[in-house]
DSSP file (Angstrom, degrees, kcal/mol; ACC not computed):
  #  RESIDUE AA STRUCTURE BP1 BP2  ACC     N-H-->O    O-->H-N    N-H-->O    O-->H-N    TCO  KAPPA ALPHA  PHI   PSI    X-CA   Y-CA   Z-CA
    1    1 A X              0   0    0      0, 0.0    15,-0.0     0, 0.0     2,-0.0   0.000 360.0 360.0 360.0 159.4   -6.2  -39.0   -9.6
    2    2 A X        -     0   0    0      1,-0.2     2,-0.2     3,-0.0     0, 0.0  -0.033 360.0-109.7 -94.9 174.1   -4.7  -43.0  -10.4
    3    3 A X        -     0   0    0     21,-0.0     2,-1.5    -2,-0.0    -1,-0.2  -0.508  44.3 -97.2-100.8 164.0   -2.0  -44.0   -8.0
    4    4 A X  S    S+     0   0    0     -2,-0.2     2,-0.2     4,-0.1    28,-0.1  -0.846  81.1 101.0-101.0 111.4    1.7  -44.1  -10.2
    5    5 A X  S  > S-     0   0    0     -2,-1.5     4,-1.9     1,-0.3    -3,-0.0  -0.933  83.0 -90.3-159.1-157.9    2.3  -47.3  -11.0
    6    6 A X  H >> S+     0   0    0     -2,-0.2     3,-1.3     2,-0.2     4,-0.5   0.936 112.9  60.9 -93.6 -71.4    1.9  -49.6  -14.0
    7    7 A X  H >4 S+     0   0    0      1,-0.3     3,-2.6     2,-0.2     4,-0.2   0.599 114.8  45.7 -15.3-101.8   -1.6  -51.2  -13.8
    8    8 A X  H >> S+     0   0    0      1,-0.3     3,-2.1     2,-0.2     4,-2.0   0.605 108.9  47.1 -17.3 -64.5   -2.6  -47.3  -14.1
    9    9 A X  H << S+     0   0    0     -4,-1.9    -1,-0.3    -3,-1.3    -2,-0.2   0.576 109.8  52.7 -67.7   4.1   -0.6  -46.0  -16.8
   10   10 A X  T << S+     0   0    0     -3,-2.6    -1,-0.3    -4,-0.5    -2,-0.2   0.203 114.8  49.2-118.2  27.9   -1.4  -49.1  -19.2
   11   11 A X  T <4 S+     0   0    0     -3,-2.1     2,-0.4    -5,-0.2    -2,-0.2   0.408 104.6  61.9-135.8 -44.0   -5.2  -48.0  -18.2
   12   12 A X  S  < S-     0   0    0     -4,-2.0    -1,-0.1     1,-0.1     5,-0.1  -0.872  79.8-129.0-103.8 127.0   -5.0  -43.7  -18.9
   13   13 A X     >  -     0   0    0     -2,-0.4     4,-3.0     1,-0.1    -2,-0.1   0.056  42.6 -72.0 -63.7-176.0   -4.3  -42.5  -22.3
   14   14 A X  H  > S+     0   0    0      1,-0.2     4,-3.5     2,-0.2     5,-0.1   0.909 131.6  51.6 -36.4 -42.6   -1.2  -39.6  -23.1
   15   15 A X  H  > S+     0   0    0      1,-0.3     4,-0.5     2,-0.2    -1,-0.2   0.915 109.9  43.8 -73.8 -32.3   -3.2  -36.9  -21.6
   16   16 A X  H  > S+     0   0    0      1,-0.2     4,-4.0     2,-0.2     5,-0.3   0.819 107.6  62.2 -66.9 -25.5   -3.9  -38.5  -18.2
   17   17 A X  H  X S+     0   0    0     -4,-3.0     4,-1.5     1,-0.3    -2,-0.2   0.819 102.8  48.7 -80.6 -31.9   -0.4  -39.7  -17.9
   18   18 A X  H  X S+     0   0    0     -4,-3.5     4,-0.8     2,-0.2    -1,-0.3   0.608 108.4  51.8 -97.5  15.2    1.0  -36.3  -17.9
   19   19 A X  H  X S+     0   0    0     -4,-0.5     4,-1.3    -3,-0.3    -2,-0.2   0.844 110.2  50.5 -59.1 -54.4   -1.2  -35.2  -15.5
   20   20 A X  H  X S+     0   0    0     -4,-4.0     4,-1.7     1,-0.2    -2,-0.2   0.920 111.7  47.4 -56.0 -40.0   -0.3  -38.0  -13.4
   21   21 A X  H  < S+     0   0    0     -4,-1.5    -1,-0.2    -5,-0.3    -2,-0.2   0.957 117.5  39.6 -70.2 -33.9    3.3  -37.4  -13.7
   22   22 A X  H  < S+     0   0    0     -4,-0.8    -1,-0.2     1,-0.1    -2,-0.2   0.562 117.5  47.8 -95.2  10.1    3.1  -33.6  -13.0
   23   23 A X  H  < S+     0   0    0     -4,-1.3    -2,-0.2    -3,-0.1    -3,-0.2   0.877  99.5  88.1-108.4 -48.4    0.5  -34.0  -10.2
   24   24 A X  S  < S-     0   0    0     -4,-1.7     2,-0.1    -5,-0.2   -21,-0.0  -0.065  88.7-115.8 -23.4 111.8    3.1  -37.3   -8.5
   25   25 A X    >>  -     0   0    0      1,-0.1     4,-1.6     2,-0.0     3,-1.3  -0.271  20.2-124.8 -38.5 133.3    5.6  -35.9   -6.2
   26   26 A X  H 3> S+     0   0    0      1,-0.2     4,-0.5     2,-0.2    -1,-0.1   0.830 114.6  60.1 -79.2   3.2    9.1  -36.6   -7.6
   27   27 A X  H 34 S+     0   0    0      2,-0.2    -1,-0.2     3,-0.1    -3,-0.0   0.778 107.2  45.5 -92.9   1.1    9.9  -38.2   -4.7
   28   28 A X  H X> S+     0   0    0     -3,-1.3     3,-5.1     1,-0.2     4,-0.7   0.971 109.4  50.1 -55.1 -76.4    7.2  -40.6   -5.3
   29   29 A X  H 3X S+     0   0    0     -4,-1.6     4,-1.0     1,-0.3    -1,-0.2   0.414 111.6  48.9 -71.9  23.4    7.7  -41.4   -8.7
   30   30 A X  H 3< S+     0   0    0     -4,-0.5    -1,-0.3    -5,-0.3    -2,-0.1   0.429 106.8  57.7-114.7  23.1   11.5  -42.1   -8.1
   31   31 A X  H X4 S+     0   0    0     -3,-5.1     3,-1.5     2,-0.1     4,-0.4   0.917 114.6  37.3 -80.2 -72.1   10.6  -44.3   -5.2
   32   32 A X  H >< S+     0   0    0     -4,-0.7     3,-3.0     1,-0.2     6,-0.4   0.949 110.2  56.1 -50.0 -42.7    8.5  -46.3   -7.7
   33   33 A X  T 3< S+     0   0    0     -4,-1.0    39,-0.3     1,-0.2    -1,-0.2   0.752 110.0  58.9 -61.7  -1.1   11.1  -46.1  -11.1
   34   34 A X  T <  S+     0   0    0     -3,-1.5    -1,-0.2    37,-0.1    -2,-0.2   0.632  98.5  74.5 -98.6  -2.6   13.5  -47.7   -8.2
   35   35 A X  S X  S-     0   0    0     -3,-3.0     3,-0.6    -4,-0.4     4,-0.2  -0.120 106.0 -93.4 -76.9-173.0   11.1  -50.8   -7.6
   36   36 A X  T 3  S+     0   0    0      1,-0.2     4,-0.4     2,-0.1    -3,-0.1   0.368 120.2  72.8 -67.3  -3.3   10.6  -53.6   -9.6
   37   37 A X  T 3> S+     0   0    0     -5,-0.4     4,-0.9     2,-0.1    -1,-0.2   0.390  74.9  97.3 -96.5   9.3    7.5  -51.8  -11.4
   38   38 A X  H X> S+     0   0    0     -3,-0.6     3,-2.4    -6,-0.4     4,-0.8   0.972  85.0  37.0 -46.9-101.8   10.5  -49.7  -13.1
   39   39 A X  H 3> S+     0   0    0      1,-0.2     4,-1.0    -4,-0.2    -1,-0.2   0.553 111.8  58.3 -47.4 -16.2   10.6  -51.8  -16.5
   40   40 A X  H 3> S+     0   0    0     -4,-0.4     4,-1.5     2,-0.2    -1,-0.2   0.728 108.2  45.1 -41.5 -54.2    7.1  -52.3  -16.6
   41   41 A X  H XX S+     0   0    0     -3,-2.4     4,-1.6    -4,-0.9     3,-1.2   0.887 112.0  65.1 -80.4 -78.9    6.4  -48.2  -16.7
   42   42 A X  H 3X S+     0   0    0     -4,-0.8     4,-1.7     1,-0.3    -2,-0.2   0.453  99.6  33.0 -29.9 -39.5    8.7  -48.3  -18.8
   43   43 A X  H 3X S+     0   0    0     -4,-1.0     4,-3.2     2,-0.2     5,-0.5   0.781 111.0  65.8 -80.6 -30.7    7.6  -50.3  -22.0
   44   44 A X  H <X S+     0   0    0     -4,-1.5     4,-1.7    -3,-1.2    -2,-0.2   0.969 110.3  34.3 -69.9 -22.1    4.4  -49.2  -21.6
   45   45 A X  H  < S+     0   0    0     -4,-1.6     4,-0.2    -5,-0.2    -2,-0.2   0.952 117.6  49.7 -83.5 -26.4    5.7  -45.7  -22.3
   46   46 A X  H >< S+     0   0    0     -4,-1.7     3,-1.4    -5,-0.3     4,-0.4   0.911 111.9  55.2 -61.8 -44.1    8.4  -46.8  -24.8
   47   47 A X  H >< S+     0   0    0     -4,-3.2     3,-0.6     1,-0.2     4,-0.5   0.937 104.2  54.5 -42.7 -46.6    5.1  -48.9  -26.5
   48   48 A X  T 3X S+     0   0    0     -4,-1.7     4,-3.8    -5,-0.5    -1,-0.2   0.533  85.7  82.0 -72.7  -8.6    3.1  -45.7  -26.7
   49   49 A X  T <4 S+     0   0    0     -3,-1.4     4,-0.3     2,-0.2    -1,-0.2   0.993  89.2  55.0 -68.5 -50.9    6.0  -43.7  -28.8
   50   50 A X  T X4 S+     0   0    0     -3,-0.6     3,-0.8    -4,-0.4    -1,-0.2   0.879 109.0  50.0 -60.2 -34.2    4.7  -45.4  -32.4
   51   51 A X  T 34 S+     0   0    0     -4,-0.5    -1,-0.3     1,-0.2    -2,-0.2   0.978 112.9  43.0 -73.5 -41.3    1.5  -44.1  -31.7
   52   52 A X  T 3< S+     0   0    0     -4,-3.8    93,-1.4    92,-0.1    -1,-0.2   0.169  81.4 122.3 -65.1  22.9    2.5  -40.9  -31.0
   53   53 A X  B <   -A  144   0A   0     -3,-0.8     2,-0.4    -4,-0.3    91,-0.2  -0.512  53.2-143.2 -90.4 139.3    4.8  -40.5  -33.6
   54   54 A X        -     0   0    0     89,-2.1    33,-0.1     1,-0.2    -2,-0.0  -0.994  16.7-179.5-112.3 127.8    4.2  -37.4  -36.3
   55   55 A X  S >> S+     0   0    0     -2,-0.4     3,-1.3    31,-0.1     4,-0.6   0.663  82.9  56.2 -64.9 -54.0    5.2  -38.5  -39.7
   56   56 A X  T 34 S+     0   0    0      1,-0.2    -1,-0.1     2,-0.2    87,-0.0   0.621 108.1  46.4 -44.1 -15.0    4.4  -35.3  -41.1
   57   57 A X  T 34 S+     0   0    0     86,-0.2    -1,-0.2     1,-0.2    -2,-0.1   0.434 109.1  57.6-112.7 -12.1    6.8  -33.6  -38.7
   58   58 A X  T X4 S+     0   0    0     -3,-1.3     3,-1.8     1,-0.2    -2,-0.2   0.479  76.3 177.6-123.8 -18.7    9.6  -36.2  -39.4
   59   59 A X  T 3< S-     0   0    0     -4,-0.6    -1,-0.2     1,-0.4    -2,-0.1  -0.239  74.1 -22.4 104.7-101.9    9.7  -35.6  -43.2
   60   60 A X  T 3  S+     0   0    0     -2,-0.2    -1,-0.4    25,-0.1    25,-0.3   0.266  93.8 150.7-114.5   1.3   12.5  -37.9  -44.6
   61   61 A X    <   -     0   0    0     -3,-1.8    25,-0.5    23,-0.1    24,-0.5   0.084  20.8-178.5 -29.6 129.6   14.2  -38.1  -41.1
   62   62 A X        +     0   0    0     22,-0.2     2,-0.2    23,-0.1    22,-0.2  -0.891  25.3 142.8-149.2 118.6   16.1  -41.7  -40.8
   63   63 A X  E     -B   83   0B   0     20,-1.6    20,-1.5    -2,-0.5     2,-0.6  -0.908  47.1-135.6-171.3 114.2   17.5  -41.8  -37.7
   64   64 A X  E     -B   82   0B   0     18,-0.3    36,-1.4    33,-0.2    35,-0.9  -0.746  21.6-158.6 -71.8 114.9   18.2  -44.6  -34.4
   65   65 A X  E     -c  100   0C   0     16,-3.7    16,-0.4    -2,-0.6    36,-0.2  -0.431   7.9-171.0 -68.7  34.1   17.3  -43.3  -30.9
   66   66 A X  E     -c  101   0C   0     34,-1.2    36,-1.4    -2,-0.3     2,-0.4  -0.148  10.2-168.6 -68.3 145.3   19.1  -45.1  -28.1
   67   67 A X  E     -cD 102  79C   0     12,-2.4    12,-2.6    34,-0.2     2,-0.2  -0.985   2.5-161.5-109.7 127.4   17.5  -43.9  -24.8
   68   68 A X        -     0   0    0     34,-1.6    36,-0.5    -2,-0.4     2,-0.2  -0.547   6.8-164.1-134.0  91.4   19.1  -44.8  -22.0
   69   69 A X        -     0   0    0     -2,-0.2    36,-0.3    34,-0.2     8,-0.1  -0.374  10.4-158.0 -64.1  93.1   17.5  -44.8  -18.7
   70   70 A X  B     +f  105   0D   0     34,-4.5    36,-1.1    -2,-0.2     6,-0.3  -0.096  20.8 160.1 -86.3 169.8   19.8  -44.9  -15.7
   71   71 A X    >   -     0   0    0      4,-1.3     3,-0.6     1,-0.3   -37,-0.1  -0.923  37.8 -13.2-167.9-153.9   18.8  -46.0  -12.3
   72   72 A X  G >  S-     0   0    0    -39,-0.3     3,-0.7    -2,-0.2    -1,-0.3   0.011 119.6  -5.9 -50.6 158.5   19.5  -47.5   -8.3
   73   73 A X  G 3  S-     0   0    0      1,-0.3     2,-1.1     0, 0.0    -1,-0.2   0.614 134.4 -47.8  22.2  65.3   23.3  -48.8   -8.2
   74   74 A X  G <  S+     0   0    0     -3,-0.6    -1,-0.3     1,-0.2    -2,-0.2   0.044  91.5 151.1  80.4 -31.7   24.3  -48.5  -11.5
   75   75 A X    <   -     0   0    0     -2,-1.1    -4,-1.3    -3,-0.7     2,-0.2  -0.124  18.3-179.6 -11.7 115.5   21.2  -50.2  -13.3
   76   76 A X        -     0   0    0     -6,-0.3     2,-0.3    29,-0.1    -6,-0.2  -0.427  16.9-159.4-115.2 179.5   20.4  -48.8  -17.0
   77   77 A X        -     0   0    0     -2,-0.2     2,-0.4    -8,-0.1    15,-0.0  -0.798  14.9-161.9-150.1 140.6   17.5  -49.8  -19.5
   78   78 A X        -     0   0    0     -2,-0.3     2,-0.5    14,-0.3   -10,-0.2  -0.969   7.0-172.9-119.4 141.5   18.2  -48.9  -23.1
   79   79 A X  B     -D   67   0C   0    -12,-2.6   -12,-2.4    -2,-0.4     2,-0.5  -0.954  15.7-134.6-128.1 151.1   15.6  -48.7  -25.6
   80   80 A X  B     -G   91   0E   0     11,-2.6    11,-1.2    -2,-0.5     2,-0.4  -0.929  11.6-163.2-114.0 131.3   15.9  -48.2  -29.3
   81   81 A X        -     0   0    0     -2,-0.5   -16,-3.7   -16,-0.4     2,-0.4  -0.959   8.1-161.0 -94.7 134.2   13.7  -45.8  -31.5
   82   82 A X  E     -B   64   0B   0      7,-0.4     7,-0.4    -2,-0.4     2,-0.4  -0.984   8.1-172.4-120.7 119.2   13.8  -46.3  -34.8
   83   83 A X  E     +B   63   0B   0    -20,-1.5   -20,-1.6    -2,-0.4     2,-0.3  -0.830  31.7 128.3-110.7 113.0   12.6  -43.4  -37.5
   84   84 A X        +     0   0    0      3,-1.7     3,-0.2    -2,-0.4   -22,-0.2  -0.736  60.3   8.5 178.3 130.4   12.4  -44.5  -41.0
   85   85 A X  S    S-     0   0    0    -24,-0.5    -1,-0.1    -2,-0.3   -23,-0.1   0.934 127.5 -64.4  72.8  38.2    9.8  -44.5  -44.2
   86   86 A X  S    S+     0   0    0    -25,-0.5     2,-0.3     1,-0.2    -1,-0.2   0.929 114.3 122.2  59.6  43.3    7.9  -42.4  -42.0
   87   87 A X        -     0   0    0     -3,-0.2    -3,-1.7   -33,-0.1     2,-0.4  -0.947  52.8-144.5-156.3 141.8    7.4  -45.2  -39.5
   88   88 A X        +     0   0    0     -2,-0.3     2,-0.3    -5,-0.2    -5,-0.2  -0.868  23.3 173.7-114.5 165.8    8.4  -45.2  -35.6
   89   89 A X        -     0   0    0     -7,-0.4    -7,-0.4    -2,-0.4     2,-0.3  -0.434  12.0-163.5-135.9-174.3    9.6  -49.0  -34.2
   90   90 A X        -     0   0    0     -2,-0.3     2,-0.2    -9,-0.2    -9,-0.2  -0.596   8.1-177.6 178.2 153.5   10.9  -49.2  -30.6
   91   91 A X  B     -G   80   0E   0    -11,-1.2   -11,-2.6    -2,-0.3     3,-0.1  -0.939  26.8-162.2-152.7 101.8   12.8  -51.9  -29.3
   92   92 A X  S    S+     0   0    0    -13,-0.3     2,-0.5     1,-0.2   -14,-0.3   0.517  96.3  69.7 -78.9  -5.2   14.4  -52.8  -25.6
   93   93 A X  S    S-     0   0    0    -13,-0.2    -1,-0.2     2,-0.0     2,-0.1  -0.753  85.7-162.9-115.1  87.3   16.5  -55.2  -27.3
   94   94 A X        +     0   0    0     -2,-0.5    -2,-0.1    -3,-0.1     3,-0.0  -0.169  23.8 161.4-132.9 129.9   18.8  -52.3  -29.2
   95   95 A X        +     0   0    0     -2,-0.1     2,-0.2    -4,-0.1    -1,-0.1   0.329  53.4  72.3-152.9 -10.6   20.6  -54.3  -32.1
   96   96 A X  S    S-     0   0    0      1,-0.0     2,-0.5     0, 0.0   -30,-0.1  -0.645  85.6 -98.6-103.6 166.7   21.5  -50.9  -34.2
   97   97 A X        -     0   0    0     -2,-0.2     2,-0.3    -3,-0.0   -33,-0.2  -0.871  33.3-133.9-118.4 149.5   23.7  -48.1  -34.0
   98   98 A X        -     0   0    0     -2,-0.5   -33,-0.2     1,-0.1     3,-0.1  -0.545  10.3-156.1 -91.8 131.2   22.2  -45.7  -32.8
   99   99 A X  S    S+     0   0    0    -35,-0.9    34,-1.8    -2,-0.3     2,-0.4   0.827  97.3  24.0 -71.0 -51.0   22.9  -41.9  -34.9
  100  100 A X  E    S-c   65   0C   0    -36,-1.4   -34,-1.2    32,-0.2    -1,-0.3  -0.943  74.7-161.9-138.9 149.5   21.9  -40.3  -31.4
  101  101 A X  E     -c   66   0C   0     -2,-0.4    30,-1.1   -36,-0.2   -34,-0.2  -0.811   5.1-160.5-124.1 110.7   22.2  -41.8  -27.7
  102  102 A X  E     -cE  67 130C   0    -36,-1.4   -34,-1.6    28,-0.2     2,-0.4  -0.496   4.3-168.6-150.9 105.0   20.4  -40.3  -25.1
  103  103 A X  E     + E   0 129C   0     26,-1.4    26,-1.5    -2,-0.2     2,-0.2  -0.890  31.1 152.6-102.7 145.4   21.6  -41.1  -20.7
  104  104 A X        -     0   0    0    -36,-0.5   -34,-4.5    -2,-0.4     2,-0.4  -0.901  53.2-106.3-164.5 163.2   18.9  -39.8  -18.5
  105  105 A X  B >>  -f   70   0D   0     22,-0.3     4,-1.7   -36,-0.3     3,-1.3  -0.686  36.3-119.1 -72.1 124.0   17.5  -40.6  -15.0
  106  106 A X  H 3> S+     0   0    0    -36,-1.1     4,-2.1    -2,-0.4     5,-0.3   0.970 115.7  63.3 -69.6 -37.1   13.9  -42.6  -15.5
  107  107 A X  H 34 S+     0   0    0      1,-0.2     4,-0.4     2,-0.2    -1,-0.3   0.912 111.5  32.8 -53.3 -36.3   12.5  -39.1  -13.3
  108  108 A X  H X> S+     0   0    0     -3,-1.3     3,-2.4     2,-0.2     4,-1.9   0.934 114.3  62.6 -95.0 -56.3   13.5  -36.8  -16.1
  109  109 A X  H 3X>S+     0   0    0     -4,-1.7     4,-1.9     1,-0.3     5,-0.6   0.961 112.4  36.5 -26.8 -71.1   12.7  -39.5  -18.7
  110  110 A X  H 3<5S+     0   0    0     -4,-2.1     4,-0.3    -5,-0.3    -1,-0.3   0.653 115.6  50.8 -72.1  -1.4    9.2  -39.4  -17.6
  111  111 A X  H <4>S+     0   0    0     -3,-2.4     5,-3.0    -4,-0.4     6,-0.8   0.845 114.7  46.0 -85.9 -38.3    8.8  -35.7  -16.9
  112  112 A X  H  <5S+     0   0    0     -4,-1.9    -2,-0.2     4,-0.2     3,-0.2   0.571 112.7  47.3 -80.3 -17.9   10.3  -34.9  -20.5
  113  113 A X  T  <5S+     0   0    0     -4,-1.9    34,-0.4    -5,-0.3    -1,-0.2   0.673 112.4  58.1-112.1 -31.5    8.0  -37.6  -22.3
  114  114 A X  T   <S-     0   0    0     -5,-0.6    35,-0.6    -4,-0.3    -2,-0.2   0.739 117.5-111.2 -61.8 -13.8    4.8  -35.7  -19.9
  115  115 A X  T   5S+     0   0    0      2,-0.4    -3,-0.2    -3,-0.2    -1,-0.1   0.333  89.0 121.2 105.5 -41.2    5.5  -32.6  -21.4
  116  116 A X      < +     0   0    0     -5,-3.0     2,-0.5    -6,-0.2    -4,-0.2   0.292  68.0  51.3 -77.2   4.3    7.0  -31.3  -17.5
  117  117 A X  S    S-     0   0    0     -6,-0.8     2,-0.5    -5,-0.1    -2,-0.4  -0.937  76.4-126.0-172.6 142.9   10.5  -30.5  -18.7
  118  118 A X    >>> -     0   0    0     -2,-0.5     4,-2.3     1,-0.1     3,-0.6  -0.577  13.9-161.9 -56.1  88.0   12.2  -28.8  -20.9
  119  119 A X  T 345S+     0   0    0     -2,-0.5     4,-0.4     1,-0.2     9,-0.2   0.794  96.9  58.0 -64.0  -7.5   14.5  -31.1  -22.6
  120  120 A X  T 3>5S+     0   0    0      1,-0.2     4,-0.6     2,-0.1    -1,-0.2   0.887 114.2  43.2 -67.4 -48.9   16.5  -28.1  -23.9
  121  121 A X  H X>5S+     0   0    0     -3,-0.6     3,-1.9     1,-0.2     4,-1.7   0.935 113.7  46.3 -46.4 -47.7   16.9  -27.2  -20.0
  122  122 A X  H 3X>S+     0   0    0     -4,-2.3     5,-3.6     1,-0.3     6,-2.3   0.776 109.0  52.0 -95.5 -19.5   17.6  -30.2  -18.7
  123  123 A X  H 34<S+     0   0    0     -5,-0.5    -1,-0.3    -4,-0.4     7,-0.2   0.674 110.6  52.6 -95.4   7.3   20.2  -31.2  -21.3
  124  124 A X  H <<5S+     0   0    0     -3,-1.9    -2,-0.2    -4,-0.6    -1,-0.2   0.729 103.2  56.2 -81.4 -39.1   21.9  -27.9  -20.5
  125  125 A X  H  <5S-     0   0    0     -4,-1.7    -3,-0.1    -5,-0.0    -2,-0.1   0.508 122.5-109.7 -41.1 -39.0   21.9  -28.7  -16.9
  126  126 A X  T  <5S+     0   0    0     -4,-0.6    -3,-0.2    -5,-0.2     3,-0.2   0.770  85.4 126.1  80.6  47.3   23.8  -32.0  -17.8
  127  127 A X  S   <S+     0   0    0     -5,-3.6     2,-0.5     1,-0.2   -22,-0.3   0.870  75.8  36.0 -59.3 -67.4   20.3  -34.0  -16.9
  128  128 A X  S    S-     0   0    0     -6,-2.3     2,-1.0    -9,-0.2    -1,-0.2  -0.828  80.2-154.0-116.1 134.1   20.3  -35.6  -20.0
  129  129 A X  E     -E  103   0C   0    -26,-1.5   -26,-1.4    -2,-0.5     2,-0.4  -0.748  14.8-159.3 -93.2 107.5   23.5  -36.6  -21.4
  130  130 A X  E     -E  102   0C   0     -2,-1.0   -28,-0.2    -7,-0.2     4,-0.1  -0.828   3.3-165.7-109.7 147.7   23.3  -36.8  -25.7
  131  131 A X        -     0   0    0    -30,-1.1   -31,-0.2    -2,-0.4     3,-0.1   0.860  54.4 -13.7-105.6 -39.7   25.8  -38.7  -27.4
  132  132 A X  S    S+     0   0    0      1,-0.3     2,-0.3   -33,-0.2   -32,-0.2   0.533 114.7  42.7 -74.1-115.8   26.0  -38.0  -31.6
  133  133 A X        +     0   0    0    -34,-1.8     4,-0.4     1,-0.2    -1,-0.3  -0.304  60.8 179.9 -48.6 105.3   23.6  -36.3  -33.8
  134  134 A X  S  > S+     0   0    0     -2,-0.3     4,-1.2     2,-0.1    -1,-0.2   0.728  78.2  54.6 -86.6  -4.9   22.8  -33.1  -31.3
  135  135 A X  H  > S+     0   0    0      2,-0.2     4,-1.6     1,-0.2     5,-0.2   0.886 103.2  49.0 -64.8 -58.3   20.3  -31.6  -34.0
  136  136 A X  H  > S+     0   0    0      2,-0.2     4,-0.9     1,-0.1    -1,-0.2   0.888 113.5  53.9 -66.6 -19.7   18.1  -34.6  -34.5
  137  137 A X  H >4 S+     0   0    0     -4,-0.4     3,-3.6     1,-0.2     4,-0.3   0.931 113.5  44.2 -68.6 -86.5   18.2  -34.3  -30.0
  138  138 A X  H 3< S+     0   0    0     -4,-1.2     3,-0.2     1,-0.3    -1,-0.2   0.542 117.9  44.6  10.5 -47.2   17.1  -30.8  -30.5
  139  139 A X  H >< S+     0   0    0     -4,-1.6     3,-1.2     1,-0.2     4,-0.4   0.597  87.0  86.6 -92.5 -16.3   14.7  -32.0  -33.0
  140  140 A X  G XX S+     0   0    0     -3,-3.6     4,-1.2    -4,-0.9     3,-0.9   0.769  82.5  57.9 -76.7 -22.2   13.1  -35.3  -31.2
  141  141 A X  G 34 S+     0   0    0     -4,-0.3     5,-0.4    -3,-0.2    -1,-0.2   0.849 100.2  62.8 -75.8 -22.1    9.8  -33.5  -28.9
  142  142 A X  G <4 S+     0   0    0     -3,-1.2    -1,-0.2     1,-0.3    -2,-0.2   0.688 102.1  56.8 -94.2   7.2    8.4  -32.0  -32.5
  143  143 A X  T <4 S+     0   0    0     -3,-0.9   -89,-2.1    -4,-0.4    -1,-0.3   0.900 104.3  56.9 -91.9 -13.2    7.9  -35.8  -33.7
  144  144 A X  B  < S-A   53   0A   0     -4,-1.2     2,-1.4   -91,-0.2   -91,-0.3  -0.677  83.7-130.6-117.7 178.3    6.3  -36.6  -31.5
  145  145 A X        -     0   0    0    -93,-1.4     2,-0.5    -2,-0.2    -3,-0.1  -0.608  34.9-176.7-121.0  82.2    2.6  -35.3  -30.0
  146  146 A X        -     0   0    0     -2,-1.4   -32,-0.1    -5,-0.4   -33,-0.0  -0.677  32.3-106.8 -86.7 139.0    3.9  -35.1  -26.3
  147  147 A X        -     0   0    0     -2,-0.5     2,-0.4   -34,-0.4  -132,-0.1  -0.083  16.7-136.4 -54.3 162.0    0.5  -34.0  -24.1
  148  148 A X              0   0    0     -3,-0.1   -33,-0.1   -32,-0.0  -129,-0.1  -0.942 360.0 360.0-135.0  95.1    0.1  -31.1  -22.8
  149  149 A X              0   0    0    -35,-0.6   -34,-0.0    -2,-0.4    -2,-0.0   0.332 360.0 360.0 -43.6 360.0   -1.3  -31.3  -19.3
């Protein structure tokens, strides 16, 4: 199995990547999402959303994502997803407002985007914190074609 980092993941398609995430100890991968190779795994998985994106599944949905990815000593990322015409966009430079906003930990980010958690759990838990719409939250894993390890 690839080592977790970014040279790998921009190297393995969906399916490998949540293998890699659910075979990675989580005390690996939050060793790495606390390096500098953090935003780097990060856009490449925020890059990969348009391609996974189900248009069929998303109907007339028009609807701004912010995701926002906490980390060491207060550190965030936010990224924006954008849903509209049947089209996904993503963005790190967030310039709309966002209909839902999203806090999570980059370890639950990347477990929930592998496919390894339940985002219904985990936002029950108070894992992931959602900020507006909480239907379209509810609603965000069936647009898109998260692997199934």
């Amino acid at each position: 199995m690839t080592e977790f980092n970014p040279e790998a993941l921009s190297a393995i398609g969906p399916k490998e990547f949540a293998q890699l995430v659910k075979s990675t100890p989580d005390s690996k991968i939050s060793e790495v999402m606390a390096s500098d190779a953090r935003g780097k795994i990060l856009d490449e998985v925020f890059s990969r959303m348009p391609s996974l994106f189900r248009a069929e599944k998303a109907g007339s949905t028009q609807a701004v994502i912010h995701w926002i990815i906490t980390g060491p000593n207060g550190a965030s990322n936010t990224y924006e997803t954008v849903i509209e015409n049947g089209a996904c966009t993503v963005t790190s430079e967030p310039v709309r407002e966002p209909k839902l906003a999203m806090t999570m930990e980059a370890l639950t980010f990347l477990k929930v985007v592998a496919g390894d958690g339940n985002p219904m759990m985990l936002f029950m838990t108070g894992k992931i914190k959602a900020k507006g719409d909480l239907s379209l939250a509810a609603s965000i894993a069936k647009l898109f074609d998260i692997p199934k390890a």
